[in-house]
C-alpha positions as CSV (number, residue, x, y, z in Angstrom):
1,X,11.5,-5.9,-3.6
2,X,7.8,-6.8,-2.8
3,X,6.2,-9.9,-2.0
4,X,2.8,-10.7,-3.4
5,X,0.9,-13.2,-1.2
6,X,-2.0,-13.2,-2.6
7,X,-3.7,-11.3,-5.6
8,X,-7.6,-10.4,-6.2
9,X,-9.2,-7.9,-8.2
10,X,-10.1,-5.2,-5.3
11,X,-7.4,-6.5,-2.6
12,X,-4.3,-8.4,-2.6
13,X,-1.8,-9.2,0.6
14,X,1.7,-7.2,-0.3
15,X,4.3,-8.4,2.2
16,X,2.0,-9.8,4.8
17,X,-0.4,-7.0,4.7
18,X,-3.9,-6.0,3.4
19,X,-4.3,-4.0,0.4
20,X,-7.1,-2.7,-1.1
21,X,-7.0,-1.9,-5.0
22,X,-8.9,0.6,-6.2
23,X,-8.5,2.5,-9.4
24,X,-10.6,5.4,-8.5
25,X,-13.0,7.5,-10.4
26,X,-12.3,10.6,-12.4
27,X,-13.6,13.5,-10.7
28,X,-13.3,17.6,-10.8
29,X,-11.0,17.2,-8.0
30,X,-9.1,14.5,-9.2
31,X,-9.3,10.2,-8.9
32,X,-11.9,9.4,-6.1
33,X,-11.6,6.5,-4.1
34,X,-14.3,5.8,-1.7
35,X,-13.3,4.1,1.8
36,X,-16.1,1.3,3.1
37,X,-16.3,-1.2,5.9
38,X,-17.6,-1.5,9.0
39,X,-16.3,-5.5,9.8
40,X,-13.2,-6.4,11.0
41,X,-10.3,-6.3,7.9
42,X,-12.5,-3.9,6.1
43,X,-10.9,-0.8,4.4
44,X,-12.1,1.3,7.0
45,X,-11.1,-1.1,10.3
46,X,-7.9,-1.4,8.7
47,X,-7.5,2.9,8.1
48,X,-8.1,2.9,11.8
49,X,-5.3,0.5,12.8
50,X,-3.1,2.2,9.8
51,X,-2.1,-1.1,8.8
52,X,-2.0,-2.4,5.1
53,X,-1.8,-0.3,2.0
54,X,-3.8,1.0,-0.8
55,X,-2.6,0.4,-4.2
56,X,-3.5,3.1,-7.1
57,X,-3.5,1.6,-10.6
58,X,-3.9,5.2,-12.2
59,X,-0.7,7.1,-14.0
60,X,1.8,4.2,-13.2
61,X,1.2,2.2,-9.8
62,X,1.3,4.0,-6.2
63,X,1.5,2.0,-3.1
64,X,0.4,3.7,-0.2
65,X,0.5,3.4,3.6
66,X,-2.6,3.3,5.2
67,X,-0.5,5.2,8.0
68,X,-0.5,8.2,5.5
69,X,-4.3,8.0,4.1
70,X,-4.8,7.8,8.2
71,X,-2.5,11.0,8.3
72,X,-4.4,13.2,5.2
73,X,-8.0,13.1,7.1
74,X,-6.6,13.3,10.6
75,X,-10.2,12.8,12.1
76,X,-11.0,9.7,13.8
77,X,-14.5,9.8,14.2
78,X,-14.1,10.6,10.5
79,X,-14.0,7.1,10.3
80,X,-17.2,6.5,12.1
81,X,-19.0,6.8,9.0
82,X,-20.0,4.1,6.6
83,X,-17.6,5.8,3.6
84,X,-15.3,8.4,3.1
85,X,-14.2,9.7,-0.4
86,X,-10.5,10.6,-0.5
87,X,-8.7,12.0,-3.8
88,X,-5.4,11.2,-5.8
89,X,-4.5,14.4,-7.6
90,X,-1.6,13.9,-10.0
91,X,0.1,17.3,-11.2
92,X,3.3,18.2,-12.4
93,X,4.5,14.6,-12.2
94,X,4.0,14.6,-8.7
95,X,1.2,12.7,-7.0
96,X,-0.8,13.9,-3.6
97,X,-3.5,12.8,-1.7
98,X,-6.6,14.9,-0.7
99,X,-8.9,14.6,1.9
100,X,-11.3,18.2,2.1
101,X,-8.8,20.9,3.0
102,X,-5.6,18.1,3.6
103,X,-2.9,17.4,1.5
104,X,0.2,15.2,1.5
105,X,2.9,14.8,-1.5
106,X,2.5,11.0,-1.9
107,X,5.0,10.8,-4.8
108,X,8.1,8.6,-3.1
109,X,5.2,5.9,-3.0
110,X,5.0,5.6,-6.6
111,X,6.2,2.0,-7.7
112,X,6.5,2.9,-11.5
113,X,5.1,5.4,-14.1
């Protein structure tokens, strides 16, 4: 069971850590959700330390690990850049996360459908 801390409408704190809600935006290669930040606790200082989660209010809930979203672009100086665009692809009643030519099965973090 998860504890919510706190509750916005972009971020929340899920058992003591950041999480950044996004929804994403439907594109040709599926739900894109575009990474900012440059300041400390941002989405993109917290992709580097792979700490927090991002939550996916799109074809049930999915609560990720920044650890994996760290793992699909598997560039650091990736995340260098002002903004990234990442993808949530839902097929076959799995769900996977995209980043250019990456993928990873991102299904077992799926908190309801």
């Amino acid at each position: 069971k998860l504890a919510i801390n706190k509750w916005a409408e972009k971020d929340a704190v899920i058992d003591g850590e950041t999480t950044f809600i996004r929804q994403g935006s439907k594109k040709d290669k599926g739900y894109q959700i575009t990474i900012r930040g440059r300041k400390p606790g941002s989405f993109i200082d917290c992709l580097k330390t792979k700490t927090g989660y991002l939550l996916v209010r799109r074809d049930g809930v999915l609560l990720i690990p920044l650890s994996k979203v760290h793992d699909v672009i598997n560039d650091d100086s990736v995340l260098e850049q002002d903004t990234v665009d990442i993808y949530i692809v839902f097929k076959d009643s799995k769900a996977f996360l995209n980043y250019k030519t990456n993928t990873i099965d991102v299904t077992e973090h799926r908190l309801s459908h």
